[in-house]
N, C-alpha and C positions, 0 to 999 in steps of 0.2 A: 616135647615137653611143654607143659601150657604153664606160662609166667600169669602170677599175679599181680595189679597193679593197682592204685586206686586211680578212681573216676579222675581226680585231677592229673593225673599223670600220664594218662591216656589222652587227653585232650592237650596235654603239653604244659597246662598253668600251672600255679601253684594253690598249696590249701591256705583255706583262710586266713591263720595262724602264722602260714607263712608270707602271706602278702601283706599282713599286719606288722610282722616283723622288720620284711624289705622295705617298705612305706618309712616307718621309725628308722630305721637305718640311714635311709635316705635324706633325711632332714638336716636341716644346718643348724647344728645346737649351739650357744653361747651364751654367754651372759649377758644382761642389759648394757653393761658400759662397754662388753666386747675384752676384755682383760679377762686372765685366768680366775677362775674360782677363787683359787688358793691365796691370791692376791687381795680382792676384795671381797671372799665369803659371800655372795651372788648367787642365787640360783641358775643353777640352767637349765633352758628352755630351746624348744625351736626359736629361730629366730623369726620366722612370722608368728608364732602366739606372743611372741614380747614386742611387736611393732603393734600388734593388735593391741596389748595390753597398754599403753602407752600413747596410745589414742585417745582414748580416756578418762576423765578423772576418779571412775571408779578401780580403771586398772592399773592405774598409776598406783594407787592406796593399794590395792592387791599385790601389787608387783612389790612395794616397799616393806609391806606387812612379812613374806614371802622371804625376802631378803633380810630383816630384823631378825627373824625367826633362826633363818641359816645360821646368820653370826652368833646370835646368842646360844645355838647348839656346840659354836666353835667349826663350823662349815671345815669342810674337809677337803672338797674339790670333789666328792662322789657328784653323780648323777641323782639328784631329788628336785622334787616337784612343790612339793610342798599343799598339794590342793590345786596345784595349778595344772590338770593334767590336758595334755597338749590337743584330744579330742574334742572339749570341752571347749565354750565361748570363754571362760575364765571372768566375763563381767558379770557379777549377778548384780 
């Protein structure tokens, strides 16, 4: 009986979709001061696009704006970016 596979599966990788996903998995998420969300309503982010952003003064103002934003939604401790998506340089 002849199995079907796809092309990645055959070679043993994975699809893009899901290398995109293990990558995002992989990352060390937290917030800028390192405390729960829930505590100080903070975005979280990987933790190198928030060192990145903190390098900065324009991501410093982004990272604060970001944070503003959370709280005056009433931050909940989900998982939101705000604009600040993790692929992205985040300094414009």
């Amino acid at each position: 009986m002849k199995r079907f596979t796809s092309k990645a599966a055959k070679r043993g990788g994975l699809k893009k979709t899901q290398k995109s996903l293990k990558r995002w998995t992989e990352q060390k998420w937290t917030t800028s001061s390192g405390k729960p969300s829930k505590e100080t309503g903070e975005v979280y982010l990987p933790k190198k696009k928030i060192a990145a952003l903190k390098s900065t003064e324009k991501g410093q103002a982004k990272l604060a704006r970001a944070n503003r934003k959370k709280k005056k939604e009433g931050g909940t401790g989900e998982v939101v970016s705000h604009g600040l998506a993790a692929g992205t340089s985040g300094v414009a």
